[in-house]
PyMOL CGO cylinders between C-alpha atoms (Angstrom):
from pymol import cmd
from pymol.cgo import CYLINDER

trace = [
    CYLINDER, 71.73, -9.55, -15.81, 68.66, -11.55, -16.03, 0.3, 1, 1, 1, 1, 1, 1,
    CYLINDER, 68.66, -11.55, -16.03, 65.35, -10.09, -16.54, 0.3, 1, 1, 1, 1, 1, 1,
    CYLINDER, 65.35, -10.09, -16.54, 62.36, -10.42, -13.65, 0.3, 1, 1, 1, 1, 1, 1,
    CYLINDER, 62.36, -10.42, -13.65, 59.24, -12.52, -15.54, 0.3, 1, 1, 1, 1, 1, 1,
    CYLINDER, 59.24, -12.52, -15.54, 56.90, -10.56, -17.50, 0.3, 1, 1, 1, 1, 1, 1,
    CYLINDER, 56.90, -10.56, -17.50, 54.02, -11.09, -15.15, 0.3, 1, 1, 1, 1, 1, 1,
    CYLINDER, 54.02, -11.09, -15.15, 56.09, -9.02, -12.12, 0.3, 1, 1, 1, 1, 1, 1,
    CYLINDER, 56.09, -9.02, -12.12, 56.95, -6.66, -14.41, 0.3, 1, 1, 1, 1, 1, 1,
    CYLINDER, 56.95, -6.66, -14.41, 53.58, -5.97, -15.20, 0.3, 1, 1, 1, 1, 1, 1,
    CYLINDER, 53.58, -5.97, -15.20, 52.26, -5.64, -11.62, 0.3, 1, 1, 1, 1, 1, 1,
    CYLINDER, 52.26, -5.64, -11.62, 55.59, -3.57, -10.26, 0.3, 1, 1, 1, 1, 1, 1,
    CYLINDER, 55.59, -3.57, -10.26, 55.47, -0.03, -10.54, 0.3, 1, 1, 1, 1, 1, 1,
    CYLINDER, 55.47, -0.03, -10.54, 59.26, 2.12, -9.94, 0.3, 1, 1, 1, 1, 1, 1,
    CYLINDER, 59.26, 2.12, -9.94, 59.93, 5.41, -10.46, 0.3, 1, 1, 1, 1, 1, 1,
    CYLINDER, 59.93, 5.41, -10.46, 62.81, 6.39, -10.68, 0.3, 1, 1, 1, 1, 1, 1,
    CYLINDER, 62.81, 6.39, -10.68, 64.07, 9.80, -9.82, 0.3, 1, 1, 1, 1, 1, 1,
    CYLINDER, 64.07, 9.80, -9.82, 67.32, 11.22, -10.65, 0.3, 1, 1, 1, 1, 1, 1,
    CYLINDER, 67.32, 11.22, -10.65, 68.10, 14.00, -8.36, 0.3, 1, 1, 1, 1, 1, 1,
    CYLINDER, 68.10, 14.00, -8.36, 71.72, 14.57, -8.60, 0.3, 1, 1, 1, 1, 1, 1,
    CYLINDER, 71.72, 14.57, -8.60, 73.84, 15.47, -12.03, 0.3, 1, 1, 1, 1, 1, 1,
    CYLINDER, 73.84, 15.47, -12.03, 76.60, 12.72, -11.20, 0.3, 1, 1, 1, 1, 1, 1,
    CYLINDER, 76.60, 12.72, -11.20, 74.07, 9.75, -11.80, 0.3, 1, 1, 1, 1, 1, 1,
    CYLINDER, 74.07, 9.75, -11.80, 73.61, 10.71, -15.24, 0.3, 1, 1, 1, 1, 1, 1,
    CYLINDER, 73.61, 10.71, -15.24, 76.90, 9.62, -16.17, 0.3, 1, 1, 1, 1, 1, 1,
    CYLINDER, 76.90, 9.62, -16.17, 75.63, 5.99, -15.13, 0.3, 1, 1, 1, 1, 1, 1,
    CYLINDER, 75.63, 5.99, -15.13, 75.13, 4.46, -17.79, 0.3, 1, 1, 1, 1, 1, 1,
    CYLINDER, 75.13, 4.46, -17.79, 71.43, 2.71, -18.23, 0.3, 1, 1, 1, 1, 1, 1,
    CYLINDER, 71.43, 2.71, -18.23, 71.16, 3.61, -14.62, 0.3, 1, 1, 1, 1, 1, 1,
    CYLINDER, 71.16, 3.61, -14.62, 67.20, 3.38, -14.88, 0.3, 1, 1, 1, 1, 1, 1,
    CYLINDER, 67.20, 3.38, -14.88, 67.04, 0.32, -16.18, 0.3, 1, 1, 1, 1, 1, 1,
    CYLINDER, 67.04, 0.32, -16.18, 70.09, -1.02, -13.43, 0.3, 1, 1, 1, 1, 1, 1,
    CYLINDER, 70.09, -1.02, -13.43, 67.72, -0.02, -10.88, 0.3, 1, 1, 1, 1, 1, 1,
    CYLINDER, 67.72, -0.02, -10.88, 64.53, -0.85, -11.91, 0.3, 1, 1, 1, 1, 1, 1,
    CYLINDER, 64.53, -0.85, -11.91, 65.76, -4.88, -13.19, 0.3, 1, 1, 1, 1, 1, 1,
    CYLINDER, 65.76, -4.88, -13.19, 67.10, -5.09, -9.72, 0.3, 1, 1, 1, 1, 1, 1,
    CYLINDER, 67.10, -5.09, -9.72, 64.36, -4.14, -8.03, 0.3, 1, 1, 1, 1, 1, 1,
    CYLINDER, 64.36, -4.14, -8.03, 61.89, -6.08, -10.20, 0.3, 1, 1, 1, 1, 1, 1,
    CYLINDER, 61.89, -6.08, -10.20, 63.78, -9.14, -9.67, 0.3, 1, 1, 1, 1, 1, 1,
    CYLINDER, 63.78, -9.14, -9.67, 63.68, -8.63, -5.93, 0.3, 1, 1, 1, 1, 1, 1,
    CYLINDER, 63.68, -8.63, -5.93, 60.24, -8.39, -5.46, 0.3, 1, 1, 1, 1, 1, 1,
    CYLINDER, 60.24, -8.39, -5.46, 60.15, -11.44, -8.24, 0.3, 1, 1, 1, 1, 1, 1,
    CYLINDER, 60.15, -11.44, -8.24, 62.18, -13.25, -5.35, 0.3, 1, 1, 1, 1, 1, 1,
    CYLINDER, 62.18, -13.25, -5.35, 59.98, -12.40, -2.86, 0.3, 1, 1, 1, 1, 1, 1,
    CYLINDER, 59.98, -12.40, -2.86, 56.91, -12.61, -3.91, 0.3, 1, 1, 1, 1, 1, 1,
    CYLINDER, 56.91, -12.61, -3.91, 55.65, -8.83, -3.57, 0.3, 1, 1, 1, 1, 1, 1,
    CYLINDER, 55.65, -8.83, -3.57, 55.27, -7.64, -6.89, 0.3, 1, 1, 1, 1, 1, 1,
    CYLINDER, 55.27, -7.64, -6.89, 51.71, -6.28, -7.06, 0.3, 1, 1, 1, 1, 1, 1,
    CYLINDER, 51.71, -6.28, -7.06, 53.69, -2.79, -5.51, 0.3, 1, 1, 1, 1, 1, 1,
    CYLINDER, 53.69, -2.79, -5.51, 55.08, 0.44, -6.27, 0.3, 1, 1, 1, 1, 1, 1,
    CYLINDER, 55.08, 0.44, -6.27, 57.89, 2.41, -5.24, 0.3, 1, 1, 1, 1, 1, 1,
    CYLINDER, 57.89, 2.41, -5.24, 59.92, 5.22, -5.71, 0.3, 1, 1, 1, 1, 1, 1,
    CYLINDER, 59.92, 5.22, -5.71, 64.02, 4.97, -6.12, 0.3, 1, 1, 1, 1, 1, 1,
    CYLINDER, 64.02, 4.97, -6.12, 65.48, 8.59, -6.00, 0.3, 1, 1, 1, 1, 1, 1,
    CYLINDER, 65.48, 8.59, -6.00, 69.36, 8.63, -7.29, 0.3, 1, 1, 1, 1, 1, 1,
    CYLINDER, 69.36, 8.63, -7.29, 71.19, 11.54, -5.25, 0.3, 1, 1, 1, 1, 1, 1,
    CYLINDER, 71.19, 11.54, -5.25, 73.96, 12.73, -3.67, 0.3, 1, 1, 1, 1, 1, 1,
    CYLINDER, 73.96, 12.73, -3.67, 75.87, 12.47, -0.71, 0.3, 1, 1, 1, 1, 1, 1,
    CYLINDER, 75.87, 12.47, -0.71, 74.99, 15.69, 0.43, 0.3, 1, 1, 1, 1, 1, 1,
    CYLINDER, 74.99, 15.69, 0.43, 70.82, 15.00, 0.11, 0.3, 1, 1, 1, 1, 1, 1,
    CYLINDER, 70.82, 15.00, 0.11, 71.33, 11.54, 1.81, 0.3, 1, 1, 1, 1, 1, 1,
    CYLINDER, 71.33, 11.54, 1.81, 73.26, 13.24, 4.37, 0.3, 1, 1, 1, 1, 1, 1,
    CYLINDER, 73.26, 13.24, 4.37, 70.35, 15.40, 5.28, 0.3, 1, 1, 1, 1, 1, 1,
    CYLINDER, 70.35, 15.40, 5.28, 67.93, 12.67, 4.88, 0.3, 1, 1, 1, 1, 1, 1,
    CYLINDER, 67.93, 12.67, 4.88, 69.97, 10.29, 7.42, 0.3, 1, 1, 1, 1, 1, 1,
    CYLINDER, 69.97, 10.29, 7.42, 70.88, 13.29, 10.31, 0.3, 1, 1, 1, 1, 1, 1,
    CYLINDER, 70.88, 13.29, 10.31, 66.90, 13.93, 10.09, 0.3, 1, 1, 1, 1, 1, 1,
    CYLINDER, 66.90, 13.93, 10.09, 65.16, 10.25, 10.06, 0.3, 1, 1, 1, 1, 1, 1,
    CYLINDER, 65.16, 10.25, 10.06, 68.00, 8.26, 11.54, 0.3, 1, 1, 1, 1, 1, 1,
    CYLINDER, 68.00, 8.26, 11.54, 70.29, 11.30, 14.03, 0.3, 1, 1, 1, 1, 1, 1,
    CYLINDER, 70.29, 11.30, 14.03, 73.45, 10.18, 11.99, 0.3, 1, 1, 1, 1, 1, 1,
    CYLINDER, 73.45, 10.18, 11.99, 74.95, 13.34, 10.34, 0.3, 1, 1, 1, 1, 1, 1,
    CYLINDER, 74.95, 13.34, 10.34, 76.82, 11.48, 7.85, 0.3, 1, 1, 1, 1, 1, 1,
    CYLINDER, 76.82, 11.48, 7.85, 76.09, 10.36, 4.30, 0.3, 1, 1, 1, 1, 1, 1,
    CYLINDER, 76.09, 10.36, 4.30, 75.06, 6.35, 3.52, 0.3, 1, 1, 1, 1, 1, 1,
    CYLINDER, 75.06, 6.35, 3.52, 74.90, 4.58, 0.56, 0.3, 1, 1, 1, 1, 1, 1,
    CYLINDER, 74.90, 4.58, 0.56, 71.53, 3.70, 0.93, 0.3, 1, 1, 1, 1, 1, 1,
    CYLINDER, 71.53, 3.70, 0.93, 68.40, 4.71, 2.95, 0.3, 1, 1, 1, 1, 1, 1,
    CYLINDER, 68.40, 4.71, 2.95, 64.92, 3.15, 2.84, 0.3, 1, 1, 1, 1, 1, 1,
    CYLINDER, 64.92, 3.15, 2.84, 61.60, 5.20, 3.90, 0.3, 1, 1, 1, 1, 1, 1,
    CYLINDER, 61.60, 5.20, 3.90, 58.73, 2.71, 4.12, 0.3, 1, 1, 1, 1, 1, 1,
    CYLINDER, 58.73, 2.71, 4.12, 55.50, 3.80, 2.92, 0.3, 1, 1, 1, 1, 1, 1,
    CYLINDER, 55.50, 3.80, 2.92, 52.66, 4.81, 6.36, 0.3, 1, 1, 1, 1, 1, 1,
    CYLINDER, 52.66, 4.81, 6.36, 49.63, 5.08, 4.37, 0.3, 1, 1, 1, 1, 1, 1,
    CYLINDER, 49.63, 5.08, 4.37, 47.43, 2.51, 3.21, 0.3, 1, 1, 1, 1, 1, 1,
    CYLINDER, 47.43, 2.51, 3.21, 45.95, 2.36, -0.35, 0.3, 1, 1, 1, 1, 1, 1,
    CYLINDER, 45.95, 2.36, -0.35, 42.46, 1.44, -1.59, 0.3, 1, 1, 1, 1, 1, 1,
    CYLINDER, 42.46, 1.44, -1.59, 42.15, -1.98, -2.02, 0.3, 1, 1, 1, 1, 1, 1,
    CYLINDER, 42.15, -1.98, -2.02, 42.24, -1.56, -5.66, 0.3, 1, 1, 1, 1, 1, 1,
    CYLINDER, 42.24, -1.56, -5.66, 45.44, 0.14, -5.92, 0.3, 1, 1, 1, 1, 1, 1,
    CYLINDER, 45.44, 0.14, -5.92, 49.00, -1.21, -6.11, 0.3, 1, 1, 1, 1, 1, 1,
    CYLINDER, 49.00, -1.21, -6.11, 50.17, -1.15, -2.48, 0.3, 1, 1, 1, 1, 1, 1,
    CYLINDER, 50.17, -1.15, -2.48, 53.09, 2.17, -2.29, 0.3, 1, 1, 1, 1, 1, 1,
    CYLINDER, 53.09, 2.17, -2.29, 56.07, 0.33, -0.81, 0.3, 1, 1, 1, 1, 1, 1,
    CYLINDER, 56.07, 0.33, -0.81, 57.84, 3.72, 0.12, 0.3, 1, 1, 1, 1, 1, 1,
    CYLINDER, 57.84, 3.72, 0.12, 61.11, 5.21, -1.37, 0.3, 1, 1, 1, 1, 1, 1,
    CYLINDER, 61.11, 5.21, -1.37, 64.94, 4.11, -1.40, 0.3, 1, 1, 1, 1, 1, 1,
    CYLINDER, 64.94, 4.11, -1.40, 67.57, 6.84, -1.65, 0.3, 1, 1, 1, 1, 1, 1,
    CYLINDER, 67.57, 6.84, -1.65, 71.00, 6.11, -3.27, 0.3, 1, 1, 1, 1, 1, 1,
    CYLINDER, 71.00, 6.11, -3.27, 74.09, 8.10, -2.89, 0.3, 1, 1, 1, 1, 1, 1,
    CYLINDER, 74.09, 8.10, -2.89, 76.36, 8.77, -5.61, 0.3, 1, 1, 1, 1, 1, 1,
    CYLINDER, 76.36, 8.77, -5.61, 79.43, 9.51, -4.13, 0.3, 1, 1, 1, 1, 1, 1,
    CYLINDER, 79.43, 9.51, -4.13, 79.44, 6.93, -1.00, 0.3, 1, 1, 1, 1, 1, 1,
    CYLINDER, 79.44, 6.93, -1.00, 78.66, 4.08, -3.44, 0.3, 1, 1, 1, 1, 1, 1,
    CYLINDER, 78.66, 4.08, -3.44, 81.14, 5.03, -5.58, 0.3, 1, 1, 1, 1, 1, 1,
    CYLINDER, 81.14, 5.03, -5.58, 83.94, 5.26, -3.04, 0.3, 1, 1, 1, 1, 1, 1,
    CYLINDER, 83.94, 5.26, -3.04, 82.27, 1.82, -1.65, 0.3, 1, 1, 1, 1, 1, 1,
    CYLINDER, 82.27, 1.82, -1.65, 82.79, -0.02, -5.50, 0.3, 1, 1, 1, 1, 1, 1,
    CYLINDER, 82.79, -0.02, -5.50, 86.23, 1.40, -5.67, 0.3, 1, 1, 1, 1, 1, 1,
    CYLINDER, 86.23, 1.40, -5.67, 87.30, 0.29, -2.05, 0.3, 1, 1, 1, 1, 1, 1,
    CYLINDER, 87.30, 0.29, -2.05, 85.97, -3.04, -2.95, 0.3, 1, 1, 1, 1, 1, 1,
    CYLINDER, 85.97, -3.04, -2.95, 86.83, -3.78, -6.26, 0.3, 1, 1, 1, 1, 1, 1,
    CYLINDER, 86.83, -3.78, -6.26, 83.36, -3.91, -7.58, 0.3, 1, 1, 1, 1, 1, 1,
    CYLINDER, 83.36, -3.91, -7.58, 81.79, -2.85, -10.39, 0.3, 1, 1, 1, 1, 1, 1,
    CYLINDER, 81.79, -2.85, -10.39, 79.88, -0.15, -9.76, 0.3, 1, 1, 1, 1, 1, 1,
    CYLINDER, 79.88, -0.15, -9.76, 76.58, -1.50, -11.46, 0.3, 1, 1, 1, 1, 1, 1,
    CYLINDER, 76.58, -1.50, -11.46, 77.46, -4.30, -9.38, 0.3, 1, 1, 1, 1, 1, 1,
    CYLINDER, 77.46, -4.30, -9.38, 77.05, -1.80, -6.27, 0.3, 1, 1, 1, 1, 1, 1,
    CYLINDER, 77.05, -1.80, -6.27, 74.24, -0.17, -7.48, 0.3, 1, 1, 1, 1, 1, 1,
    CYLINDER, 74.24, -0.17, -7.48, 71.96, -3.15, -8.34, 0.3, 1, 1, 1, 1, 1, 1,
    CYLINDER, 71.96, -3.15, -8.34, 72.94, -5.01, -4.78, 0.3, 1, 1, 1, 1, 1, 1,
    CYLINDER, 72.94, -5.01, -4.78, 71.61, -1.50, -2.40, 0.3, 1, 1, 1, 1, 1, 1,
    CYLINDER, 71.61, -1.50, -2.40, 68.86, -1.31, -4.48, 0.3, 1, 1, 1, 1, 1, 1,
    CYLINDER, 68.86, -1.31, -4.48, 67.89, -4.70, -3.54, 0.3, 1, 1, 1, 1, 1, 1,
    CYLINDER, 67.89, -4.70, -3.54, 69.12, -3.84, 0.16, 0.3, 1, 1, 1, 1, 1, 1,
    CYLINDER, 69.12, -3.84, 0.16, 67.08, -1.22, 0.30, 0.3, 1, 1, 1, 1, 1, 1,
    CYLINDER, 67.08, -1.22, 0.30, 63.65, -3.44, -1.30, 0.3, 1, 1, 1, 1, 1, 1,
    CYLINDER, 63.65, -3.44, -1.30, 64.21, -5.94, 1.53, 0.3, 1, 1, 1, 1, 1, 1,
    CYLINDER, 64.21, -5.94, 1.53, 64.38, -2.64, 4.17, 0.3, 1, 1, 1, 1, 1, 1,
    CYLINDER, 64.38, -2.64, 4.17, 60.53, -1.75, 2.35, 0.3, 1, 1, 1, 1, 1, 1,
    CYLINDER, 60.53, -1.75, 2.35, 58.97, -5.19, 2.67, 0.3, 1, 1, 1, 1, 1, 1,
    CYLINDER, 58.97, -5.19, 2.67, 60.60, -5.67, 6.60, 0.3, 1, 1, 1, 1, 1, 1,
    CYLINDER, 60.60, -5.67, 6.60, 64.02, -7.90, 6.24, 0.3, 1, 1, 1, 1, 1, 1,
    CYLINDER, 64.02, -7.90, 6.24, 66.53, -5.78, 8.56, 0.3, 1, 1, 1, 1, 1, 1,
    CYLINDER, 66.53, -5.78, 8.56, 69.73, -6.61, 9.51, 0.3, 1, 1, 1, 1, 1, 1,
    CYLINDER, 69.73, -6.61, 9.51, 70.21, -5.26, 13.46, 0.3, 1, 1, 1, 1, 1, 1,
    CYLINDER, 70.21, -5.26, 13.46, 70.68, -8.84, 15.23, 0.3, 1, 1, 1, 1, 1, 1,
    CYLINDER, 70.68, -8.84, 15.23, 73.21, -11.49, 13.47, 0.3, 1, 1, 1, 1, 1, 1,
    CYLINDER, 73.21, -11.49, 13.47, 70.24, -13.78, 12.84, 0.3, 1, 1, 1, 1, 1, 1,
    CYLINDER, 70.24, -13.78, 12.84, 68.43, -11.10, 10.83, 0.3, 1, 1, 1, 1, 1, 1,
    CYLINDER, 68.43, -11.10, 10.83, 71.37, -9.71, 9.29, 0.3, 1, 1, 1, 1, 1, 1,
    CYLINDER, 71.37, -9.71, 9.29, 72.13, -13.57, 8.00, 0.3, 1, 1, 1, 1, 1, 1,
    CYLINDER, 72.13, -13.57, 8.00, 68.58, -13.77, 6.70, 0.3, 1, 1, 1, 1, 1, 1,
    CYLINDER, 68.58, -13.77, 6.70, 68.59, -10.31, 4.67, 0.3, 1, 1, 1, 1, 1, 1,
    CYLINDER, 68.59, -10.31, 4.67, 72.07, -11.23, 3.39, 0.3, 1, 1, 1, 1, 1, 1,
    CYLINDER, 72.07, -11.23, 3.39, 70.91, -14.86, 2.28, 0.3, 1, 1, 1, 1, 1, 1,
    CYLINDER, 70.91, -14.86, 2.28, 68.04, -13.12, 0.42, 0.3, 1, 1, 1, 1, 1, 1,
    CYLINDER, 68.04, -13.12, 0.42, 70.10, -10.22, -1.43, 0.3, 1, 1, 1, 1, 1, 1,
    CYLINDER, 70.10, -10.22, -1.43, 72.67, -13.84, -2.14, 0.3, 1, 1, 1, 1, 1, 1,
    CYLINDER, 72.67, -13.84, -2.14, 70.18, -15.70, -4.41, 0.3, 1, 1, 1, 1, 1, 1,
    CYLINDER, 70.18, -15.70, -4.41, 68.68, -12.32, -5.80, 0.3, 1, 1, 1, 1, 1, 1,
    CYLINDER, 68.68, -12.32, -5.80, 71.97, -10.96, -6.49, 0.3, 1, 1, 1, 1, 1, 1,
    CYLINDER, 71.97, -10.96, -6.49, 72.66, -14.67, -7.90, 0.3, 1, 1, 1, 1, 1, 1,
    CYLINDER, 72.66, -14.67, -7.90, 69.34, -14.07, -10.38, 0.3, 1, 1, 1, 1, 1, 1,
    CYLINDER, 69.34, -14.07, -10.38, 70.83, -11.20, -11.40, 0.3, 1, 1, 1, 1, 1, 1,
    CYLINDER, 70.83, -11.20, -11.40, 74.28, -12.63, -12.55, 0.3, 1, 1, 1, 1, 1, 1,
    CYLINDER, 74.28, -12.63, -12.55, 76.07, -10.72, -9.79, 0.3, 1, 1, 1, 1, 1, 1,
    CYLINDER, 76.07, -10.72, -9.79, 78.99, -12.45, -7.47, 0.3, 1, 1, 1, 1, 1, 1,
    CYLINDER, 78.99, -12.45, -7.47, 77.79, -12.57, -3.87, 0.3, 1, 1, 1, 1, 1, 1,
    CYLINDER, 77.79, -12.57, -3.87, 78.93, -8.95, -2.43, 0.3, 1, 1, 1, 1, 1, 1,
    CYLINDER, 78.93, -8.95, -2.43, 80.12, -10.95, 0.84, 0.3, 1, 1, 1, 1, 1, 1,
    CYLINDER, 80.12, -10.95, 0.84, 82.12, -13.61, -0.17, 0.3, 1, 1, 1, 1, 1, 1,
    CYLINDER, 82.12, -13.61, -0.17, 85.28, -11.46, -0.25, 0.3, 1, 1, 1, 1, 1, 1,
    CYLINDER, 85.28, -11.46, -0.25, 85.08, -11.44, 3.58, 0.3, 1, 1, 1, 1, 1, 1,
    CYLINDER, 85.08, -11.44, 3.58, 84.65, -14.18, 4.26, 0.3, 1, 1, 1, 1, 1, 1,
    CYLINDER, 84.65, -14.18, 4.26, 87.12, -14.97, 7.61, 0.3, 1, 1, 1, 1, 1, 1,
    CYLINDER, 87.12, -14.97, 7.61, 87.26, -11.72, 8.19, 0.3, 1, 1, 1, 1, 1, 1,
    CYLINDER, 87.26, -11.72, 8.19, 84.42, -11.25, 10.82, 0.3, 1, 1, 1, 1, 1, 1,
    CYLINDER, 84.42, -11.25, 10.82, 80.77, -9.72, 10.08, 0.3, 1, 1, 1, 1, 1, 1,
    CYLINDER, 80.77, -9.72, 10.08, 80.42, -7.12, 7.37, 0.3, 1, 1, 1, 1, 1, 1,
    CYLINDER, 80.42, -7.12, 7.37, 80.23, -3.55, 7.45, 0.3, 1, 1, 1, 1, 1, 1,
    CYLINDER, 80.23, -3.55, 7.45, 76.42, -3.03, 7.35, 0.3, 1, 1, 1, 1, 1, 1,
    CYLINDER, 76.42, -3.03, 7.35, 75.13, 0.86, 6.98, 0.3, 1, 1, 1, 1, 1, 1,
    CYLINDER, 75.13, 0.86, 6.98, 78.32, 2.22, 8.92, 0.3, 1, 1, 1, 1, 1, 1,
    CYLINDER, 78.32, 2.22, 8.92, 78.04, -0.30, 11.81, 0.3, 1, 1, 1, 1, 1, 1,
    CYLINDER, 78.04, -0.30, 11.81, 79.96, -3.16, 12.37, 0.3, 1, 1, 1, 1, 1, 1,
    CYLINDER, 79.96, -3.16, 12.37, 77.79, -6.57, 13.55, 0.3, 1, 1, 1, 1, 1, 1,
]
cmd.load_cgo(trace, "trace")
């Protein structure tokens, strides 16, 4: 994987937050994360931020999703943008993206991926859910996906999509488009 520029490093702030015992068999998960991240909002522009990434399980994403979404289920990925605005002088707080352990996991393995692989492409996902890409009508879902292409493409990773290709819309959160 590539590294974002210097100058977005600088100016991003993530935390990363490892909430569950099964992450820390991820190797250099941190860094995974925070690279991906980075050279999202690199992409796009948005890198005088800060954010949160908490690493979990499918149980805590479970909760989180039957409370802010009404789907008692686990995800692989949820994304809680930030309501309050900062002083002018401090780094705008994007909000918080949750990962899931064990969904993403299954996900990689169902799809042949590697699992950084996985990991690096929700965690850009779920940057493009903070700074307002969504994917709920085709035309919106093609934009977000074009953008997570050429980051994912920065990165070093193989377009996530590409392996469906003829076989009708992909499976986005759960729901088929």
């Amino acid at each position: 994987m590539t590294s974002a520029p210097r100058a977005a490093r600088k100016k991003l702030r993530i935390d990363v937050l490892i909430d569950s015992d099964r992450w820390k068999s991820a190797d250099n998960i941190r860094t995974l994360v925070r690279r991906a991240v980075a050279e999202a909002a690199s992409a796009q522009s948005t890198s005088e931020r800060e954010l949160a990434i908490v690493l979990t399980d499918d149980s805590a994403i479970r909760q989180l999703n039957r409370l802010w979404r009404g789907v008692d289920a686990p995800t692989n990925v949820l994304s809680f943008p930030a309501a309050i605005k900062q002083a002018e002088d401090e780094p705008a707080h994007l909000g918080d993206i949750v990962l899931a352990y064990q969904t993403i996991e299954r996900e990689a393995r169902a799809k042949d991926k590697p699992f950084a692989h996985h990991v690096a492409h929700l965690a850009v996902h779920g940057y493009l859910h903070l700074i307002g890409f969504d994917h709920e009508h085709d035309a919106d879902a093609e934009t977000m996906e074009q953008a997570e292409r050429k980051i994912l493409r920065r990165l070093s990773i193989p377009d996530p999509y590409r392996q469906n290709a003829g076989k009708g819309r992909n499976t986005r959160h759960g729901k088929k488009s």
